[in-house]
N, C-alpha and C positions, 0 to 999 in steps of 0.2 A: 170973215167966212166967205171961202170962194162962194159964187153963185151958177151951181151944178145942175144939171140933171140930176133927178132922185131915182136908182134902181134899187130895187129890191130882189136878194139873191138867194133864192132857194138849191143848199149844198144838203145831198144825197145823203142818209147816213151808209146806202152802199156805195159811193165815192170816197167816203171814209176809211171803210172796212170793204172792200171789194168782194165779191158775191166769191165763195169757194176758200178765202183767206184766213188763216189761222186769227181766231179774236185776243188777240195781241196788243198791248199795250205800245210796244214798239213801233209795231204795222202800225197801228193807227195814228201814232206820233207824227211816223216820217210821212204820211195821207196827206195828214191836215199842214202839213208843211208846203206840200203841192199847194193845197189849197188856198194858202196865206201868201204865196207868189200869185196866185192868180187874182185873188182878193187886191191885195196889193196894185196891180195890174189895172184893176177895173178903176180906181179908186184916184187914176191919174185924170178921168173924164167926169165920172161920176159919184155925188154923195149915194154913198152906199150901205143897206141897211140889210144886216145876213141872219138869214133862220136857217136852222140846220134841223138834217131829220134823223132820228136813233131806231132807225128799226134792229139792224143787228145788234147796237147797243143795248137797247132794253131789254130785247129775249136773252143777250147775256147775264143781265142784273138778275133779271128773271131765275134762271139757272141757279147763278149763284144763292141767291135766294132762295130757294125750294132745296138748297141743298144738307140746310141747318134743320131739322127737324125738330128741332126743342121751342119754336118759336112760329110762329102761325106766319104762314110767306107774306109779307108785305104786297100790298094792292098797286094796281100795274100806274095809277095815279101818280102815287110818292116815286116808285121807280122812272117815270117819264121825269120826273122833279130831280133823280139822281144824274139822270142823265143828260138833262140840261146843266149842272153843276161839271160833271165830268167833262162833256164836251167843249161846252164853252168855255172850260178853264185852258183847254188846252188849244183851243181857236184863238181866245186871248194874246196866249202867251205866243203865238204864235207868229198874231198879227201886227203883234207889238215891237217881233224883233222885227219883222219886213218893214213897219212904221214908225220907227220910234217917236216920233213927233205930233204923232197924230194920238187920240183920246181912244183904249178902246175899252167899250162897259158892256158886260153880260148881264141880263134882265130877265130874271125868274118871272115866267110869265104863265099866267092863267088865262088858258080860251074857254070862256060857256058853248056848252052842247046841251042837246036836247034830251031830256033824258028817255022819252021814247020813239028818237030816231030809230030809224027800221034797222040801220046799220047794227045794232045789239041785236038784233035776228037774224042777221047774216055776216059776220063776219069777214070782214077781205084783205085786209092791212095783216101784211107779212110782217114776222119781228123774229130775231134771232138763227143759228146757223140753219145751213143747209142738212136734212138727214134723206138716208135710203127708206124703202118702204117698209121695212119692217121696225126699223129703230120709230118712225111716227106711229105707228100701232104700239109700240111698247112704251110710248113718250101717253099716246092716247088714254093707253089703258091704267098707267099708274096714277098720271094728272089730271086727266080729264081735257086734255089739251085738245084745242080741233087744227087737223092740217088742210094742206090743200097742197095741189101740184105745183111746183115753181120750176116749169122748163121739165129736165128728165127727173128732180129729186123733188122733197117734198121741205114744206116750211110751216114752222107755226102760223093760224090767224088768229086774229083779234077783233073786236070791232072797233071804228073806223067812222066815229060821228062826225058830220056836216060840221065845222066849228062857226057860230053864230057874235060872237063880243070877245073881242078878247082886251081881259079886265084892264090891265096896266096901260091901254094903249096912252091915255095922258102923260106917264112916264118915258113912255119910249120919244112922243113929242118933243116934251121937255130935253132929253137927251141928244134927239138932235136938231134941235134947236141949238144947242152948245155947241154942235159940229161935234157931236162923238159919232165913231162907227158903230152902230149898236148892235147887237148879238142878243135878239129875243125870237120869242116864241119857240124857241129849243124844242125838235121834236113833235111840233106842231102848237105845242102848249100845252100843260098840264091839263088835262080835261075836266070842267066841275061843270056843274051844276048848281041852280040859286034855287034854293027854296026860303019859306019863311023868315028863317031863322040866317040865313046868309050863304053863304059857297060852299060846297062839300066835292071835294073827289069822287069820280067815278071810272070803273072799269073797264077802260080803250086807251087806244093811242092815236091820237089826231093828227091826218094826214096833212105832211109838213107843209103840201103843195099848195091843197086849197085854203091851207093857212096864210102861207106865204101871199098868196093872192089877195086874202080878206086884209091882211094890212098893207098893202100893195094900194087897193082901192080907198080904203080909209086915209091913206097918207096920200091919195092924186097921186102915185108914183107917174114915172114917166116911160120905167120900162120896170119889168118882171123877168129874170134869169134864171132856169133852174137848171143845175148841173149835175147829173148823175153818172152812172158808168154806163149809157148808151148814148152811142157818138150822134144820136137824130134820132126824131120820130120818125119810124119805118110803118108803111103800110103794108099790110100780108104778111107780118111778123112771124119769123121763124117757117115760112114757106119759101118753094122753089122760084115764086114770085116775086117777095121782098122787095122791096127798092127804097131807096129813105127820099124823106118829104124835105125839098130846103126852104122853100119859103109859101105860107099858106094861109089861108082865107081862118078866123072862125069858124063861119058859114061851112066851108068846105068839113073843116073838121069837123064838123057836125053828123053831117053824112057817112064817117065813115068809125067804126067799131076798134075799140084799145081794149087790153083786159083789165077787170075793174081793178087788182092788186096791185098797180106798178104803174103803166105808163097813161092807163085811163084817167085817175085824177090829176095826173102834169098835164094833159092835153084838155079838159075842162076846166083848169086853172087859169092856165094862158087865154084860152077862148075867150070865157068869162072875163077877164082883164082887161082886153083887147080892146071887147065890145062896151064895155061899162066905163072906161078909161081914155080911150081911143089912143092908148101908145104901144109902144110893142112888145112883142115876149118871145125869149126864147129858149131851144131846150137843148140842152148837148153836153159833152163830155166836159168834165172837169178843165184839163189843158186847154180848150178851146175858148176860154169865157170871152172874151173881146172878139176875137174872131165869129163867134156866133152874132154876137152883136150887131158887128156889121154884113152879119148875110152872108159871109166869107164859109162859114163851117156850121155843124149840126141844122136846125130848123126854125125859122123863121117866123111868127107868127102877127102877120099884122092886117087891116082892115081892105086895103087898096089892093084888088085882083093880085094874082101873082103868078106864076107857073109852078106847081107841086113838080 
């Protein structure tokens, strides 16, 4: 077993399925093909450990779901459990041809949340397609779904718990210990909660990021990568200001406002890592993953001063 640096790589479920893209079996195919070259990529410096996120994924399952009405819709729990199954089977298979030599295993993974996080009061985590404003009034009024604005169109939310243990971490150890590429926490992790009587699902989807960062920390990684479809953290996002951040403090990021749905928990993910960890993190486009790494492309996130 080479003796690597350990990153851990948080892959977008809108990297996947790109924001405005027909939810395609195909589209999504040829995605994570991108993504098993870049994986692949990383995987020449670093032992590398990949959670991936299912937001348009699950509001799809979702969909399909609510569409059988002879049968009471399955809970957004088991559907995050499908969607770790879907995805990872096809990250797998993916990785496998870019790797053939190499071990790779998907791990159905349970993260505990709180069960009265405030997050079940307010809902922030987008899942599934994009619609205009009247189709989310008409999505509202039948299901009882709550939207919110994403950019000029509107997206389901959900809530969106703190994730606190995540159950199998012993396994994922074990796993790469063995030197496998492992593929947990899918989606952030199935969400339960422990009472009494033992673990029970409940109703959110755990954000992949600050997932990806809690077993980031738990394993001493060395670095944190998360890859979405924004090529950087941009300050004054979506204004005539904009500019994007390449390399930056915590501290700094501290200072300055993300919106909570999206790019807010990747930028308190990394922080959080940075400072708790002291290695580095960073955030950029799918194509760029090594490039980011070394400072080269997207944004930067480490302890020693830097120029934003």
């Amino acid at each position: 077993m080479e003796n690597k640096p350990t990153l851990v790589v948080a892959l977008g479920g809108n990297a996947l399925l790109k924001r405005g893209e027909p939810l395609e079996a195909d589209i999504q195919r040829k995605n994570i093909e991108l993504a098993a070259r870049t994986i692949a990529q990383l995987t020449q410096q670093w032992r590398v450990i990949l959670v991936h996120g299912n937001g348009p994924q699950v509001g799809l399952l979702a969909l399909q779901n609510s569409a059988y009405d002879r049968v009471t819709p399955y809970p957004l729990d088991i559907l995050g459990a499908e969607s770790q199954g879907m995805i990872g089977y096809m990250l797998q298979q993916a990785l496998k041809n870019q790797l053939p030599q190499r071990e790779i295993s998907v791990l159905l993974t349970q993260v505990e949340v709180d069960a009265h996080d405030l997050a079940f009061s307010n809902p922030t985590k987008y899942i599934g397609p994009i619609y205009d404003d009247a189709q989310a009034k008409t999505l509202h009024a039948e299901k009882g779904w709550i939207f919110k604005a994403d950019g000029k169109t509107f997206r389901r939310v959900v809530p969106s718990p703190q994730p606190k243990r995540i159950v199998e971490s012993d396994a994922i150890r074990t796993l790469i210990a063995r030197d496998h590429l492992v593929i947990c926490n899918g989606g952030g992790g199935v969400p339960v909660v422990e009472k009494a009587d033992g673990f029970h699902g409940i109703e959110a989807v755990i954000d992949k990021d600050l997932s990806a960062a809690l077993l980031a920390r738990q394993l001493h990684a060395d670095a944190l990568l998360i890859l979405t479809d924004a090529d950087a953290v941009y300050l004054d996002w979506g204004k005539p200001t904009q500019r994007p951040l390449a390399q930056v403090t915590p501290e700094l990021l501290g200072e300055m406002q993300f919106d909570a749905g999206s790019m807010g928990p990747k930028v308190t993910a990394c922080a959080e890592f940075v400072s708790h960890c002291h290695g580095i993190a960073g955030i950029g486009s799918l194509a760029d993953g090594p490039a980011i790494l070394a400072g080269d492309k997207g944004t930067l996130i480490r302890l020693e001063a830097a120029n934003a």
